[in-house]
C-alpha positions in Angstrom: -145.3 46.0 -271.7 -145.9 43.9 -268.4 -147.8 40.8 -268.9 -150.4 42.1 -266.1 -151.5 44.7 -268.5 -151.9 43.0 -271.6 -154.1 40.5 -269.6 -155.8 43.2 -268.0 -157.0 44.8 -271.3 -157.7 41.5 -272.5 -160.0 41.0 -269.9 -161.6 44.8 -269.8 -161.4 44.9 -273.7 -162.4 41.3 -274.5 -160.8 39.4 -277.6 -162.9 39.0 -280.5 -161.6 37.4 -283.5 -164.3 38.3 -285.5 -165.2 42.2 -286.2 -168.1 43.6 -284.5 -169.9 47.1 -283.3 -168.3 48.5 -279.3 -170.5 50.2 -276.9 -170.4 53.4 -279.8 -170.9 51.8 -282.9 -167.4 51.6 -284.0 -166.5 48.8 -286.0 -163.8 47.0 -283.8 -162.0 43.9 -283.4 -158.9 41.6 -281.7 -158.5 43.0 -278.2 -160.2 46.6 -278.5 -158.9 47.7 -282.2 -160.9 50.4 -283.5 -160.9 50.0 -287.2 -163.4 52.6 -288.3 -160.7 55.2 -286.4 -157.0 53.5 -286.6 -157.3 50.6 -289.1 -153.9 48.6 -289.5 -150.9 50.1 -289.8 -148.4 48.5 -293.1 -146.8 46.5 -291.0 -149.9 44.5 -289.3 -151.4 44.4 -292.5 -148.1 42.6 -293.7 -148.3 40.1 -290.9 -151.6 39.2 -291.3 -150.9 38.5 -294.9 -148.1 36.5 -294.2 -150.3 34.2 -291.5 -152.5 34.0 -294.3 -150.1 32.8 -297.2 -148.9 29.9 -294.3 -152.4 28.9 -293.8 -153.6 28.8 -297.7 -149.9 27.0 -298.7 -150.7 25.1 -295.6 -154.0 23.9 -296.8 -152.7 23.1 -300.3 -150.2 21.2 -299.2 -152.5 18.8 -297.6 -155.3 19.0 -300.4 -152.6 18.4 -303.3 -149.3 16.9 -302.3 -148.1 16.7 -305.5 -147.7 20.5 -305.6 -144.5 20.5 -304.0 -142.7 18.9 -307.1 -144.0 21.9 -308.9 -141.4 24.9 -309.4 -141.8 28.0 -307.6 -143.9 30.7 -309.5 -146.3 27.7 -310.5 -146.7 27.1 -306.6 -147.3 30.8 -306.4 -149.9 31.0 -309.1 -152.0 28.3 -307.0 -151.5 29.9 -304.0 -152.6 33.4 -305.1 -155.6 32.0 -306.6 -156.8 30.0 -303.2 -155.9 33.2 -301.6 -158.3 34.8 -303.9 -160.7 32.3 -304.5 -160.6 30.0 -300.9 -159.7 26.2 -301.3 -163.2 25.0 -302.2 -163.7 27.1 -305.0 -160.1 26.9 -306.4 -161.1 23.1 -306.3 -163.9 23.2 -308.7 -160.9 23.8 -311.2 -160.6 19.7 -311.7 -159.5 20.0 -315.2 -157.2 22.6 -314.9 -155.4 21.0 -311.2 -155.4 17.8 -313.7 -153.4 19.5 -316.4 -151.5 21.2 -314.0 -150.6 18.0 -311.7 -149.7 16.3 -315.5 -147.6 19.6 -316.1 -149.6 19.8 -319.2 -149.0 23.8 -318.2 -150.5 25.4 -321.4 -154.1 23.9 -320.8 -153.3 24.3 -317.1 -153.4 28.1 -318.3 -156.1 27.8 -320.7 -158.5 26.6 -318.0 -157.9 29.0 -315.8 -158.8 31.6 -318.6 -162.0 29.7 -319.2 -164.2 30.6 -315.9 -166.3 32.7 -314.6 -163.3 33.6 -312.0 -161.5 34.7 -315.4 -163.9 37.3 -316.0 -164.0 38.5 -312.5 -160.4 39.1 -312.1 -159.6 39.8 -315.7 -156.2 41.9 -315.3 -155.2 39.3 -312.4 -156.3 35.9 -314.2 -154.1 37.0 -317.2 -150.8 37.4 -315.4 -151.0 34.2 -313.5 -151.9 32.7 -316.4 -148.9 33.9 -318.3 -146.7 32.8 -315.5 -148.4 29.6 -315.4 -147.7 28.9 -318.7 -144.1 30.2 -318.8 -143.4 29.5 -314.7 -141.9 32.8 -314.5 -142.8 35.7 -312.8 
């Protein structure tokens, strides 16, 4: 694929990062992707993930430092509930970041159990926190 053409449909197709309607109504986005017709294939739907899990550990990494003297699978937990949630709300959980940052990992747990999110998620909020409290998978 010559670099002429991708620039070419760049600039005949536009780049959007953001989805939006084409000239037909078709829900589209990135340089002329049709989702409404193609979607994402695994693989693309893979990658994006991955760019996302970069960005969110990314992001708590900078918000919490301390999180990287935490094991594995309690990383995890964190970062599949700002995945879920977004950094703002996962920070409205003070007291259980607090219990988690004193390794207190039980009332980490039990916090987590005791919101609103909790109820949304149900299944999900119970298996993270099981592996929060026992920091394995």
């Amino acid at each position: 694929m010559s670099k002429t053409l991708v620039d070419t449909l760049i600039r005949h197709e536009g780049l959007r990062r953001f989805p939006y309607r084409d000239s037909v109504g078709k829900l589209t986005i990135g340089i002329g992707r049709n989702l409404d017709d193609m979607g994402l294939t695994e693989e693309e739907a893979r990658c994006l993930l991955a760019n996302d899990i970069r960005r969110v550990k990314d992001e708590l990494n900078r918000c919490f430092p301390w999180i990287a003297d935490l094991d594995r699978v309690r990383q995890e937990v964190l970062i599949n509930m700002a995945f879920n949630l977004g950094l703002p709300r996962l920070c409205t959980f003070r007291n259980m970041l607090t219990a988690l940052r004193d390794g207190d990992y039980l009332r980490a747990a039990d916090e987590m159990l005791d919101s609103r999110w909790a109820e949304q998620v149900e299944g999900r909020a119970h298996e993270l926190a099981e592996m929060m409290c026992r920091g394995e998978q």
